[in-house]
C-alpha positions in Angstrom: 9.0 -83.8 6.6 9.7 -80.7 8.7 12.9 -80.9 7.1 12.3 -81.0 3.6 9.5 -78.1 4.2 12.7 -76.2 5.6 14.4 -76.9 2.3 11.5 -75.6 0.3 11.1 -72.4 2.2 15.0 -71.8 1.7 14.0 -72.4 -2.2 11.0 -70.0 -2.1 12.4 -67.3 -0.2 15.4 -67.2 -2.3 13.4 -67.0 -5.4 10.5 -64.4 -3.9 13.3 -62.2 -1.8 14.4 -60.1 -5.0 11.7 -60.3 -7.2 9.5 -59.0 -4.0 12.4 -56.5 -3.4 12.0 -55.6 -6.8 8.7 -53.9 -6.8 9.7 -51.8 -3.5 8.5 -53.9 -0.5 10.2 -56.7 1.8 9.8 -60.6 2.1 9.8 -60.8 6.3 9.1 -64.7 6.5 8.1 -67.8 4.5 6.5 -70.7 5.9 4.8 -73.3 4.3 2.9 -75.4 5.9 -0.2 -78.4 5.2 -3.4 -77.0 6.4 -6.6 -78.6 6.4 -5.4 -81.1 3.9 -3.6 -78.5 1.7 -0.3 -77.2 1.3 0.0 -73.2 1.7 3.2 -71.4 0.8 3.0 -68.4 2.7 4.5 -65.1 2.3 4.5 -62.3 4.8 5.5 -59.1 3.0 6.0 -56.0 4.6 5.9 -52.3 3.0 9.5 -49.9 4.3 7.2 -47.2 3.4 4.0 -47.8 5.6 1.6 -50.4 5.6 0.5 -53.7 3.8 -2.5 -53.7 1.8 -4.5 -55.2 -0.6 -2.9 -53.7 -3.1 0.8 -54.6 -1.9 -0.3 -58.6 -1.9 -1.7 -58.6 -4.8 1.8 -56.9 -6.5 4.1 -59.2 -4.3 1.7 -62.4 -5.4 2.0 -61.6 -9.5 5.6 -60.6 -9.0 6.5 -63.9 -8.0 4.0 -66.5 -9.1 5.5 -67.1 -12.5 9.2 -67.3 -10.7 7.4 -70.0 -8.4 5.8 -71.7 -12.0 9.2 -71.8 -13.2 11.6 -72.8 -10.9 8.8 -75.9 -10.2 10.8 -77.2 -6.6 7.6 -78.5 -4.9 6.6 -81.3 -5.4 3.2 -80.9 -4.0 0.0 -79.1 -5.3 -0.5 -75.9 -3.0 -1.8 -72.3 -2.8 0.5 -69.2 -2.3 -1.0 -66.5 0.2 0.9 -63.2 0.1 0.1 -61.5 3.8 0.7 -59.0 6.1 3.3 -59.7 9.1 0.4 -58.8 10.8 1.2 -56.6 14.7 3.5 -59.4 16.3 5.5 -59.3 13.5 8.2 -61.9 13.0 11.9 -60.8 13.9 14.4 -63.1 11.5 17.1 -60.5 10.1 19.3 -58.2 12.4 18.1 -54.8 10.8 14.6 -56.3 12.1 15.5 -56.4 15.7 17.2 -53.1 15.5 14.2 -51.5 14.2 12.3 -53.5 17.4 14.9 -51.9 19.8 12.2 -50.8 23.1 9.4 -52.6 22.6 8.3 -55.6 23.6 9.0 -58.7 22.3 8.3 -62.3 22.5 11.4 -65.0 21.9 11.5 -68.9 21.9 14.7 -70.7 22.0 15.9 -74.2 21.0 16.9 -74.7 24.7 16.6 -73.6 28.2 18.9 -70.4 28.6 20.2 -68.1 31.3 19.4 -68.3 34.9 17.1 -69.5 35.9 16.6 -71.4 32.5 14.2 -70.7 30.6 12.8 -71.3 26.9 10.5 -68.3 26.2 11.1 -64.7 27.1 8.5 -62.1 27.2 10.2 -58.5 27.6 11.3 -55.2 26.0 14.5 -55.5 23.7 16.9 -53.5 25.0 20.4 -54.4 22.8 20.6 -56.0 19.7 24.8 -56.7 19.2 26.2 -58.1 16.0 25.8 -61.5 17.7 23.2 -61.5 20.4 20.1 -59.3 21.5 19.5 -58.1 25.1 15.9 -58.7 26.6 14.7 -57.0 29.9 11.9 -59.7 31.8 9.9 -57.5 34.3 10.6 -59.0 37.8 13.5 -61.5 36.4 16.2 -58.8 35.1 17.9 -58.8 31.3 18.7 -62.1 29.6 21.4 -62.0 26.8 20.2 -64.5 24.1 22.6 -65.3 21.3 20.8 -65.1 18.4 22.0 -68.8 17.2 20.0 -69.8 19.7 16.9 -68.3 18.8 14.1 -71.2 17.5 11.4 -67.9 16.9 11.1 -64.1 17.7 8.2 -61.8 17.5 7.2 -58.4 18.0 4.3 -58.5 20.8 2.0 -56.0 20.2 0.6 -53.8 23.4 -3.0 -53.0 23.5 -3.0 -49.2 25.0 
């Protein structure tokens, strides 16, 4: 099932990307997943021009929901939510982890990487190359992960 829900957020974010783009803002991440007995598609949105609001969901959800009606590729009954990133923002495109260079982020990988290996890596980004990002662990030194490897990365917010 994880697969086909893969399929369906390839579908959706294909669909949403330019419509969404359309009306100034940018589709971060898609998921869509079966929660408490219901299916949510879920769309995190985020504003180039400052923050996500209200307003900004409710744009990004009416931009889209007719596309959504249209195309009709799930099968199941569901709910779209349009949200916020919220502060740990997901990194999924390049320009993303630029924009992230020297802060902290948090990054799973599909296997154990580096030396000594390791699966999840909590650290400030130092390099992002066309192919890999650089991430300095305090106490452990600076881990070059290619980003094919990368199962999830987030921003990790830093309470002052």
């Amino acid at each position: 099932m994880a697969e086909k829900n893969q399929t369906i957020e390839a579908r959706a974010q294909a669909v949403c990307e330019p419509l969404i783009a359309a009306e100034g803002l940018e589709l971060l991440d898609v998921e869509f997943v079966r929660e408490h007995g219901e299916w949510v598609l879920r769309l995190f949105i985020d504003n180039p021009k400052g923050g996500v609001g209200v307003e900004e969901c409710s744009t990004a959800s009416h931009a889209v929901d007719t596309a959504l009606d249209v195309e009709d590729f799930i099968p199941q009954a569901y709910s779209l939510e349009v949200s916020s990133p919220g502060v740990n923002r997901p990194l999924k495109k390049l320009e993303h982890y630029r924009k992230a260079i020297g802060q902290k982020v948090r990054i799973k990988t599909f296997g154990p990487f580096g030396e000594p290996p390791r699966k999840n890596f909590l650290g400030a980004l130092k390099e992002v190359s066309g192919d890999s990002v650089s991430v300095e662990i305090d106490g452990a030194g600076l881990f070059t992960i290619p980003l094919k490897d990368i199962a999830k990365a987030n921003l990790e917010f830093e309470f002052s």
